[in-house]
One Martini backbone bead per residue (centre of mass of N, CA, C, O) as a GRO file, in nm:
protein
  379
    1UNK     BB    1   1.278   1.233  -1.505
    2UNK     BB    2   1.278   1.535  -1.460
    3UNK     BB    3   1.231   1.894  -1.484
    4UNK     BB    4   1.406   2.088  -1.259
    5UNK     BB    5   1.486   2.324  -1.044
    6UNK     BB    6   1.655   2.220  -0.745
    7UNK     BB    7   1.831   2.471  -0.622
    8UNK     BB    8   1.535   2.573  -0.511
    9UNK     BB    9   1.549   2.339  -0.278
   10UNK     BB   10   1.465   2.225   0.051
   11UNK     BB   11   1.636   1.991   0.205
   12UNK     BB   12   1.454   1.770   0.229
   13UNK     BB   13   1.222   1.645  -0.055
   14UNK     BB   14   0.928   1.572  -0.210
   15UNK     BB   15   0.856   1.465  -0.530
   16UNK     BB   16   0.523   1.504  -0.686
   17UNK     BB   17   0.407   1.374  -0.931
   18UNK     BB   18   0.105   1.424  -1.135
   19UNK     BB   19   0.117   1.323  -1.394
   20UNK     BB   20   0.177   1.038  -1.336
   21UNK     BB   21  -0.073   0.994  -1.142
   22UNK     BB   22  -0.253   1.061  -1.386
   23UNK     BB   23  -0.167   0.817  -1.595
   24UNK     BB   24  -0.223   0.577  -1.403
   25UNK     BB   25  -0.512   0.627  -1.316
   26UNK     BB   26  -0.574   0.566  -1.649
   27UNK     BB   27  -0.535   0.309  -1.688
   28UNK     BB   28  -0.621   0.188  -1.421
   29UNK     BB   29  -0.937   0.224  -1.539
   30UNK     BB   30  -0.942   0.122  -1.784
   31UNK     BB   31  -0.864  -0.184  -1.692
   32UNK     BB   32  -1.084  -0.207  -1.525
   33UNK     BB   33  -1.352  -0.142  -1.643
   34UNK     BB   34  -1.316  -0.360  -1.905
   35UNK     BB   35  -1.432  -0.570  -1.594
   36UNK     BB   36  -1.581  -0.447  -1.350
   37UNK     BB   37  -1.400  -0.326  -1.127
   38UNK     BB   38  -1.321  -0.269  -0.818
   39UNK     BB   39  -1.127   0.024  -0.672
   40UNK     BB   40  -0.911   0.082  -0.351
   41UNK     BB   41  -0.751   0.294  -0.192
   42UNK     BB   42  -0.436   0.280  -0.017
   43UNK     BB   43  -0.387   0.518   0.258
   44UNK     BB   44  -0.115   0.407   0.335
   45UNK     BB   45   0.081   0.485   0.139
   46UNK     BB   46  -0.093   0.797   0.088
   47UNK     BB   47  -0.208   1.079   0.286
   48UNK     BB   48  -0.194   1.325   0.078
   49UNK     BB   49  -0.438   1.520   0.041
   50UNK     BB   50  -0.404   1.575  -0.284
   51UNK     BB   51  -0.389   1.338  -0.378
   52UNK     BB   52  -0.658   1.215  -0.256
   53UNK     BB   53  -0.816   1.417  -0.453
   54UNK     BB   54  -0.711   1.304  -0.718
   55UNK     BB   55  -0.851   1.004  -0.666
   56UNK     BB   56  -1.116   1.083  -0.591
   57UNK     BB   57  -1.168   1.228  -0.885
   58UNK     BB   58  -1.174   0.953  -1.037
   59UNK     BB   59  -1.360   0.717  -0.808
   60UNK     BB   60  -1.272   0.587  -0.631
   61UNK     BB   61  -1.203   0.402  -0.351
   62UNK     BB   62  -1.136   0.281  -0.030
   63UNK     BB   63  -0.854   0.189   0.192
   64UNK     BB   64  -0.872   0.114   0.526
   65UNK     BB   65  -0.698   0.104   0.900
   66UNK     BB   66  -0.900   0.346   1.036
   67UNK     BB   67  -1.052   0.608   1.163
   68UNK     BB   68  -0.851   0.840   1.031
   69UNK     BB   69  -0.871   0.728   0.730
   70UNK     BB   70  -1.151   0.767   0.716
   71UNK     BB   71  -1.181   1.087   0.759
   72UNK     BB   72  -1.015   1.167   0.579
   73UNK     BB   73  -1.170   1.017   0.289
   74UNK     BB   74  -1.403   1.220   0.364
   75UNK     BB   75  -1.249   1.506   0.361
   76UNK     BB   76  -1.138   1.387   0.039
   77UNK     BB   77  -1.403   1.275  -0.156
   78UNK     BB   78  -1.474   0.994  -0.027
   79UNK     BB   79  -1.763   0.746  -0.052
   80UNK     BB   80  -1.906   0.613   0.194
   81UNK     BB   81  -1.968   0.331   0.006
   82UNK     BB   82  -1.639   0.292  -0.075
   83UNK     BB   83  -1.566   0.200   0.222
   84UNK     BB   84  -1.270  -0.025   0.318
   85UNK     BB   85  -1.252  -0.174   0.707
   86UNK     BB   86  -0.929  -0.254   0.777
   87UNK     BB   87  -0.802  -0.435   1.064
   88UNK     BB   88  -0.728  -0.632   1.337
   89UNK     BB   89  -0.771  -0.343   1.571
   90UNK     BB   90  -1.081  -0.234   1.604
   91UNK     BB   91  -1.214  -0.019   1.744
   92UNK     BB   92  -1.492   0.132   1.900
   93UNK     BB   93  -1.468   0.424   1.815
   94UNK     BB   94  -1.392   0.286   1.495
   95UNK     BB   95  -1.681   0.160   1.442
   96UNK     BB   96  -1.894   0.356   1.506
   97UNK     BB   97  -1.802   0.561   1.300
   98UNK     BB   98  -1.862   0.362   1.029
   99UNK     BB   99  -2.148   0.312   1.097
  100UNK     BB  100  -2.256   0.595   1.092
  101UNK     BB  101  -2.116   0.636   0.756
  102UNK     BB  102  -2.180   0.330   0.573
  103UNK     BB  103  -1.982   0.169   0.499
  104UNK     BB  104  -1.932  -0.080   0.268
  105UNK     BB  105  -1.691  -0.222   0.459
  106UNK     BB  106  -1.588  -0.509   0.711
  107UNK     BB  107  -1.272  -0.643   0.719
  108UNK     BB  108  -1.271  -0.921   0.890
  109UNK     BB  109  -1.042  -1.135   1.105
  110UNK     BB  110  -1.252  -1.211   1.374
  111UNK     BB  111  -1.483  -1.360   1.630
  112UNK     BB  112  -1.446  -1.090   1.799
  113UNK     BB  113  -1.499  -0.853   1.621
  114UNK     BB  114  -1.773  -0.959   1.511
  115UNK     BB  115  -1.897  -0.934   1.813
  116UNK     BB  116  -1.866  -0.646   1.850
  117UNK     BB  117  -2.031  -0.538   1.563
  118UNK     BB  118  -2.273  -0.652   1.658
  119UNK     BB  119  -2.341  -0.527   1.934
  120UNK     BB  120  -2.325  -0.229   1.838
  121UNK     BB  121  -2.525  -0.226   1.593
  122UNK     BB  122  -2.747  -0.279   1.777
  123UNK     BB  123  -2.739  -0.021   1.983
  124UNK     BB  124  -2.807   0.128   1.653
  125UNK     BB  125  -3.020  -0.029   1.466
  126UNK     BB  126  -2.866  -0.212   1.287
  127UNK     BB  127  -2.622  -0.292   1.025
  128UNK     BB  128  -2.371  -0.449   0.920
  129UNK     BB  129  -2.095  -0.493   0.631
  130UNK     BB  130  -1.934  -0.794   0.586
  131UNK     BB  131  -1.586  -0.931   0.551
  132UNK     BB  132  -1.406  -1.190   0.513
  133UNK     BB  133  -1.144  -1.265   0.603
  134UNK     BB  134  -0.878  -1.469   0.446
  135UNK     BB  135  -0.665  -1.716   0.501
  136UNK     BB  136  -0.504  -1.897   0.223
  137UNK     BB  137  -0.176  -2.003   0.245
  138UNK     BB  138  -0.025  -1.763   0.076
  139UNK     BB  139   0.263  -1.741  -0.097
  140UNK     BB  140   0.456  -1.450  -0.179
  141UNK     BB  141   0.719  -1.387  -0.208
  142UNK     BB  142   0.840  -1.183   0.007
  143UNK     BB  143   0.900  -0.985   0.262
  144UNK     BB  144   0.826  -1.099   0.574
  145UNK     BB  145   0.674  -0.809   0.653
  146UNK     BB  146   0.482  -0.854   0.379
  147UNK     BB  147   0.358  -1.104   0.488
  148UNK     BB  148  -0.048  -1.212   0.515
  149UNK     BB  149  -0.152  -1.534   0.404
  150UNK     BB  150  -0.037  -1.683   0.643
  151UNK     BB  151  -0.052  -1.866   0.938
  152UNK     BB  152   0.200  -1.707   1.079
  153UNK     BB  153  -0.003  -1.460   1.031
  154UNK     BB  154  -0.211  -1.229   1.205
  155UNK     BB  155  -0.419  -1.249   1.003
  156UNK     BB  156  -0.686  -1.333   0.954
  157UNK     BB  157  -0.902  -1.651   0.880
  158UNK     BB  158  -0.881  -1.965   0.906
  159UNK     BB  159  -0.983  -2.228   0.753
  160UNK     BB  160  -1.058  -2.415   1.010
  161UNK     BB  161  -1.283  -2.198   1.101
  162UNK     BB  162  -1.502  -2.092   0.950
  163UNK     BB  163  -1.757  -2.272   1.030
  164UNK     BB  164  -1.787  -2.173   1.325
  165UNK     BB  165  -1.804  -1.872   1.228
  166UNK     BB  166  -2.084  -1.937   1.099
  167UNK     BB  167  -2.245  -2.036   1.336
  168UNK     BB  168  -2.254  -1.842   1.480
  169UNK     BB  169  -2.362  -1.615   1.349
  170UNK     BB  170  -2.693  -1.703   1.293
  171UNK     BB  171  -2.711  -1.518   1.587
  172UNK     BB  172  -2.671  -1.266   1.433
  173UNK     BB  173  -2.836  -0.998   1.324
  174UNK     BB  174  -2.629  -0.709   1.292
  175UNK     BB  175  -2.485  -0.872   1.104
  176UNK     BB  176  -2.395  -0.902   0.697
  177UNK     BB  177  -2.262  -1.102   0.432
  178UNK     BB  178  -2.113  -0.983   0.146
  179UNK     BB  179  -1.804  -1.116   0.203
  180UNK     BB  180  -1.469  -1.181   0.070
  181UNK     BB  181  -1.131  -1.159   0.220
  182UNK     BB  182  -0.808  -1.069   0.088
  183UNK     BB  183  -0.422  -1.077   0.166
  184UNK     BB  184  -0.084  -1.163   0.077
  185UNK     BB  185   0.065  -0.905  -0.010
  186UNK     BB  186   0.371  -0.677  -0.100
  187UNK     BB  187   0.544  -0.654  -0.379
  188UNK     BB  188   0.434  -0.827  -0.617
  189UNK     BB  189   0.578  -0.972  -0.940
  190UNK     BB  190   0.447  -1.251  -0.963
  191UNK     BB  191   0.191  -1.352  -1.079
  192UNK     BB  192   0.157  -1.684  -1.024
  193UNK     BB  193   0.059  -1.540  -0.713
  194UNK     BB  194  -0.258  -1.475  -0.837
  195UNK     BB  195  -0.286  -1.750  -0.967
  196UNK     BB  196  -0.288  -1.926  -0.659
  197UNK     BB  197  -0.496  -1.747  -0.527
  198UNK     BB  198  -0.738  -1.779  -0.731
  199UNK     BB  199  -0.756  -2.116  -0.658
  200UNK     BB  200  -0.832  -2.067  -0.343
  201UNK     BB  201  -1.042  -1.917  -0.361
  202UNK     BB  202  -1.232  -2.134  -0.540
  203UNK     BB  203  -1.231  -2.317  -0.308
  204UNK     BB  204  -1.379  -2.172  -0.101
  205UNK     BB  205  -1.623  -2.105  -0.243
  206UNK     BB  206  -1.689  -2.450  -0.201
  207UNK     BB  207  -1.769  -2.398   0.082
  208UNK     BB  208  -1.997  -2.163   0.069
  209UNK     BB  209  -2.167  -2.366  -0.144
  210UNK     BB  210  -2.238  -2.579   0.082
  211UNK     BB  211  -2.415  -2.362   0.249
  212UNK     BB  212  -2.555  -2.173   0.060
  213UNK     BB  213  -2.304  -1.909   0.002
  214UNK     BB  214  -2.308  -1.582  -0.202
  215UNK     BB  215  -2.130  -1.346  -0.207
  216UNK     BB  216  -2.145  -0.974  -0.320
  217UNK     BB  217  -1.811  -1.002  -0.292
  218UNK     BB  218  -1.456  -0.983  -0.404
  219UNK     BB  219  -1.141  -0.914  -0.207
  220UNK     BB  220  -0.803  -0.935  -0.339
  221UNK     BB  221  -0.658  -0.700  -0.289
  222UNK     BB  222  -0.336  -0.644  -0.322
  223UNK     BB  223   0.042  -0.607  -0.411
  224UNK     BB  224   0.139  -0.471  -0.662
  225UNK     BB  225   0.436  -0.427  -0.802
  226UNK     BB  226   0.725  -0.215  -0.840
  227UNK     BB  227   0.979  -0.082  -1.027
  228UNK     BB  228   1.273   0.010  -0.858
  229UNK     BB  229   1.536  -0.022  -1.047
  230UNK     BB  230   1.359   0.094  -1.330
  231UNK     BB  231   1.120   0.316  -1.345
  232UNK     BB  232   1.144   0.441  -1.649
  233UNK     BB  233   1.075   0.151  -1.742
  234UNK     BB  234   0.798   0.149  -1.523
  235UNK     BB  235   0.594   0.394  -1.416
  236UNK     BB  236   0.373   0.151  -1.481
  237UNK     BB  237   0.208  -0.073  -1.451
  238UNK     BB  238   0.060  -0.396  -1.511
  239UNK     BB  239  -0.242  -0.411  -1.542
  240UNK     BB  240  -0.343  -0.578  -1.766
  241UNK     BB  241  -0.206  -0.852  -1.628
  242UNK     BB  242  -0.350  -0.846  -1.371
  243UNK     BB  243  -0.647  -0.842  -1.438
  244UNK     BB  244  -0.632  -1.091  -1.599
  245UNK     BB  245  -0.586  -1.325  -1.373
  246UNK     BB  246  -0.857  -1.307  -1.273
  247UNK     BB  247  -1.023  -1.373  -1.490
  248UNK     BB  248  -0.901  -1.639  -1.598
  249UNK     BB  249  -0.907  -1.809  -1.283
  250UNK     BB  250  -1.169  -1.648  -1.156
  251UNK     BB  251  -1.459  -1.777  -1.009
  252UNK     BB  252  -1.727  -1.626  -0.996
  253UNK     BB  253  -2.026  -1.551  -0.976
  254UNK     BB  254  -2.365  -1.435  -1.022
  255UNK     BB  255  -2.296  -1.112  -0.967
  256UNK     BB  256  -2.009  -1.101  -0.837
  257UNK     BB  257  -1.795  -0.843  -0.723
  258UNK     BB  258  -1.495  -0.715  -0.798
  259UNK     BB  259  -1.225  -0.603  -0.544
  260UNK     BB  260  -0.959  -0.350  -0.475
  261UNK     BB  261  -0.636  -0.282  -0.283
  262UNK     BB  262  -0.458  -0.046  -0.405
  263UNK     BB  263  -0.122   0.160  -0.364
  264UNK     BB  264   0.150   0.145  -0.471
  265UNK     BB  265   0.115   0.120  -0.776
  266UNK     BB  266  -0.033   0.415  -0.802
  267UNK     BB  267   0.220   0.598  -0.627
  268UNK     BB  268   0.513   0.519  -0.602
  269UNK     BB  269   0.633   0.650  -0.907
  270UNK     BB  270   0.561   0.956  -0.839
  271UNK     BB  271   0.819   0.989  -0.627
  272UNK     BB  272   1.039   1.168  -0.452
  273UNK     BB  273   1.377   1.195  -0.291
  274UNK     BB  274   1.544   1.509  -0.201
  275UNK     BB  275   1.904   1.595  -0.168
  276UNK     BB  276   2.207   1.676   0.019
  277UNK     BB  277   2.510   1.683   0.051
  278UNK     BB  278   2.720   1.710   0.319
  279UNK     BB  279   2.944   1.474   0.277
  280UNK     BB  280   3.243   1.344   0.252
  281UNK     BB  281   3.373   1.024   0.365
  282UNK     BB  282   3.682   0.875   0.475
  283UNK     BB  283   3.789   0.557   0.486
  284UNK     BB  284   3.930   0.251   0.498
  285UNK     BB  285   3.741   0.093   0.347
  286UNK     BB  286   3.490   0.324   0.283
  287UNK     BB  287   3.332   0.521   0.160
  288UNK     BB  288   3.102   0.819   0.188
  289UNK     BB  289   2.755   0.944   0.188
  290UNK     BB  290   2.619   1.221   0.347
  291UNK     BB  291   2.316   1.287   0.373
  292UNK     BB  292   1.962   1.493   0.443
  293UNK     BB  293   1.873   1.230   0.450
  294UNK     BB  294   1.648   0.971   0.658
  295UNK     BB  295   1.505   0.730   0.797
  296UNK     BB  296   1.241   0.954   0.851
  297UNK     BB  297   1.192   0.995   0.543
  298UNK     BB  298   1.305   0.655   0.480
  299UNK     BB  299   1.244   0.328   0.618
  300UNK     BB  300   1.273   0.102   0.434
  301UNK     BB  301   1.591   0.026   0.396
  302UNK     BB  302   1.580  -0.069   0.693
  303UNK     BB  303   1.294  -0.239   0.763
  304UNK     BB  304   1.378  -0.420   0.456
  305UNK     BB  305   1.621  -0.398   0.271
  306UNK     BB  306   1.543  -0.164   0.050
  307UNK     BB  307   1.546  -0.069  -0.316
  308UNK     BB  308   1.641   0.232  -0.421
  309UNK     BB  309   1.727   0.412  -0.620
  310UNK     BB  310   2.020   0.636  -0.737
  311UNK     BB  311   2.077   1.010  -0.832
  312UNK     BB  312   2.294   1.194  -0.930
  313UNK     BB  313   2.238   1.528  -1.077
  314UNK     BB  314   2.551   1.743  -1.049
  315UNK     BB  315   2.755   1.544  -1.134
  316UNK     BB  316   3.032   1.545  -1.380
  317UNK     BB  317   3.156   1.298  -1.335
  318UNK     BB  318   3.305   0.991  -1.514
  319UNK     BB  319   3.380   0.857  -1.219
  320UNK     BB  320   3.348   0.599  -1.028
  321UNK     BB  321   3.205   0.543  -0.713
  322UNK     BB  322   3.204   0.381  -0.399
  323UNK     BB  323   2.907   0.396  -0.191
  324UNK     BB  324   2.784   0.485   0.134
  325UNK     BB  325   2.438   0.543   0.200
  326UNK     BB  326   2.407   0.811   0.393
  327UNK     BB  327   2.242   0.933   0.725
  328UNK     BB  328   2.225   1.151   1.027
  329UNK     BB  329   2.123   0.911   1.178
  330UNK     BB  330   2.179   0.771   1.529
  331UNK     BB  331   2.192   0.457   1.301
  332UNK     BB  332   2.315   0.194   1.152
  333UNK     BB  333   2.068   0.204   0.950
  334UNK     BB  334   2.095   0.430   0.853
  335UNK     BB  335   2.062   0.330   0.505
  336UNK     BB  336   2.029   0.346   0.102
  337UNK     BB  337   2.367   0.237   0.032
  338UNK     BB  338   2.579  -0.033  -0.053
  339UNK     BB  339   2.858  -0.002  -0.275
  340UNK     BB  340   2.759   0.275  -0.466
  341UNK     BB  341   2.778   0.345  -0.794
  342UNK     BB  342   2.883   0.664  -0.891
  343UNK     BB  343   2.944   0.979  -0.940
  344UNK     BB  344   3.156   1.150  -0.815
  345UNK     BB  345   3.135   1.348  -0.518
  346UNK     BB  346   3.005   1.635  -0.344
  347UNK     BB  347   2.953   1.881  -0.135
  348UNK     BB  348   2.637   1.981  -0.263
  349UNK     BB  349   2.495   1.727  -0.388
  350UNK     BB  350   2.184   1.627  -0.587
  351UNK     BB  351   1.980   1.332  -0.437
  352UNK     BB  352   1.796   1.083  -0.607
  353UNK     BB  353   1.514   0.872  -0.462
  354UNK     BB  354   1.329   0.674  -0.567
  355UNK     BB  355   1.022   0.537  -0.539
  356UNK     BB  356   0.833   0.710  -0.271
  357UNK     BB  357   0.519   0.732  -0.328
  358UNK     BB  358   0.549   0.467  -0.108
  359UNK     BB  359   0.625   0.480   0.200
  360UNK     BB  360   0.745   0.773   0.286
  361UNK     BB  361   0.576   1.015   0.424
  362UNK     BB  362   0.374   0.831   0.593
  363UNK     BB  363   0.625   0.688   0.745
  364UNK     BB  364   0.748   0.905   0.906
  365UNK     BB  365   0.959   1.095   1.137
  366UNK     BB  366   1.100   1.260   1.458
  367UNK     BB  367   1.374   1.134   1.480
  368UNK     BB  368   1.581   1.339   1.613
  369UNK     BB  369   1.434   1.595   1.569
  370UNK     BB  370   1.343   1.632   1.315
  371UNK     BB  371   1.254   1.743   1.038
  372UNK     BB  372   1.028   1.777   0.802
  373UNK     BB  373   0.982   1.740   0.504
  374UNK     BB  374   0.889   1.850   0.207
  375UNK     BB  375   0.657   1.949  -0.047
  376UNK     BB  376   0.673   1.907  -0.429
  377UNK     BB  377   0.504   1.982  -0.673
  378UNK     BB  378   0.471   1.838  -1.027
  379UNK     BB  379   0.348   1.955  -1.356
   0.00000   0.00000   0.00000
């Protein structure tokens, strides 16, 4: 993947191509374009200072789901005219924070979340620019933790809801109506599913334009997945075929703006965890390849039973062997790969993980008081 000397790294530690994302960021950049859509970076995929200046010079916008995720944002040179913030649970001190800052928009999902942003905004003699949430009942067909579109999901305002919670509004001064904001899941690689998300889209628009309502933009989140398996054959995702289903599919009104909120597809492919082997242990059953990095450092395949490639750097072996790979955390799901063909390794082998450049230091812990893995940039 990378030219690197590595035995020069201590383990473990991210390693994050700055090529590969600015390669990604142009591509991505180039096929929005294309179609005048707005892309908002989702600072929770990977919220590293660097990367985030990297981004925001690129001149993307912003998807937080906190207050401090906004604080940030602006900190590393996005501009808040450009942060849509989402998340079901909006304290009053991270509305207040996001309120003094003019954000773009409040992705709303709940009829009292909008009743207490309408009541502070009033405290402050504004108005809100908010964007209803809307649960489209749309399964994404991907791992049940990261689907977010149906109606058994916490996320977002069911169909049933709408008519009441407009009427309520009516009465709200203090917020105005700007959008209306989707989001049905994570890793999504079926293009046919957000051809299925563009069709019930357009039935809803037909539901608030019953109402005389034309809301000045349409957020249709993020979800495009990348690839795990086989990362070189595919560092850049297919923006243009997804842009693409957009455009074909979903009908806007005149002059409503497009808008996404990508955070995978954008940083995924660009990082890598390199490990070095601890031990080689015999079992009864199966070897283990026992690495130094941990649960604790990517915990998408505890959390998701997540696939991420596994690539030994410095075994010269040309014999494979099935391990399985796992961390020192004492917890029987830390595990990166069960009955995985290596080729033979041993102790002090330098083991790289790839695809980790989303959800993987930004969910990081120090269970078991372990350290923090350190960050090596790669230009």
């Amino acid at each position: 993947m990378m030219k690197l000397d590595y035995t020069t790294i201590k383990t473990p530690a991210y390693l994050y191509n700055l090529d590969v994302l600015r390669q990604t960021l142009k591509v991505l950049k180039t096929e929005a374009e294309h179609y005048a859509y707005h892309i908002h970076y989702a600072l929770k995929a990977n919220n590293n200072e660097k990367i985030l200046e990297e981004i925001a010079d690129a001149g993307l916008g912003a998807d937080c789901v906190s207050g401090n995720e906004i604080k940030e944002a602006l900190k590393r040179g996005f501009r808040a005219e450009a942060i849509a913030f989402a998340g079901v649970g909006k304290t009053d001190e991270e509305i207040n924070f996001a309120l003094d800052q003019g954000i773009f928009s409040f992705n709303c999902e709940s009829l009292p979340e909008i009743e207490v942003i309408n009541e502070l905004a009033s405290k402050k003699n504004t108005k809100a620019s908010i964007a209803l949430r809307i649960n489209p009942n749309v399964d994404a067909n991907t791992h049940k933790y990261i689907t977010t579109g149906i109606e058994e999901n916490k996320f977002g305002i069911n169909l049933w809801e709408i008519d009441s919670i407009l009427d309520r509004m009516d009465n709200m001064k203090n917020v105005e109506l700007n959008g209306l904001h989707f989001h049905i899941g994570s890793q999504i690689t079926d293009l046919d599913t957000f051809k299925n998300l563009c069709n019930r889209i357009n039935q809803i628009q037909e539901k608030f334009y019953a109402r005389q309502i034309i809301v000045n933009h349409i957020n249709v989140g993020g979800g495009l997945g990348i690839e795990y398996y086989d990362p070189d054959n595919e560092l850049i995702p297919d923006f243009k075929s997804y842009f693409k289903i957009f455009h074909d599919f979903l009908e806007l009104r005149p002059k409503q703006q497009l808008h996404f909120e990508l955070g995978r597809s954008i940083v995924g492919q660009m990082g890598s965890l390199l490990s070095k082997v601890i031990y080689v242990k015999k079992g009864s059953v199966k070897d283990f390849l026992i690495i130094d990095a941990a649960m604790t450092d990517l915990i998408r395949p505890a959390l998701y039973q997540a696939y991420h490639k596994i690539e030994n750097l410095s075994s010269q072996s040309t014999q494979a062997v099935k391990y399985d790979v796992v961390g020192p955390v004492c917890e029987s799901s830390d595990i990166f790969a069960k009955s995985l063909a290596l080729p033979s390794s041993k102790r002090g082998d330098y083991i790289l993980i790839r695809s980790v450049g989303a959800y993987g230091q930004v969910m990081a812990s120090n269970y078991n008081m372990r350290d923090a893995a350190q960050v090596v940039f790669i230009e």
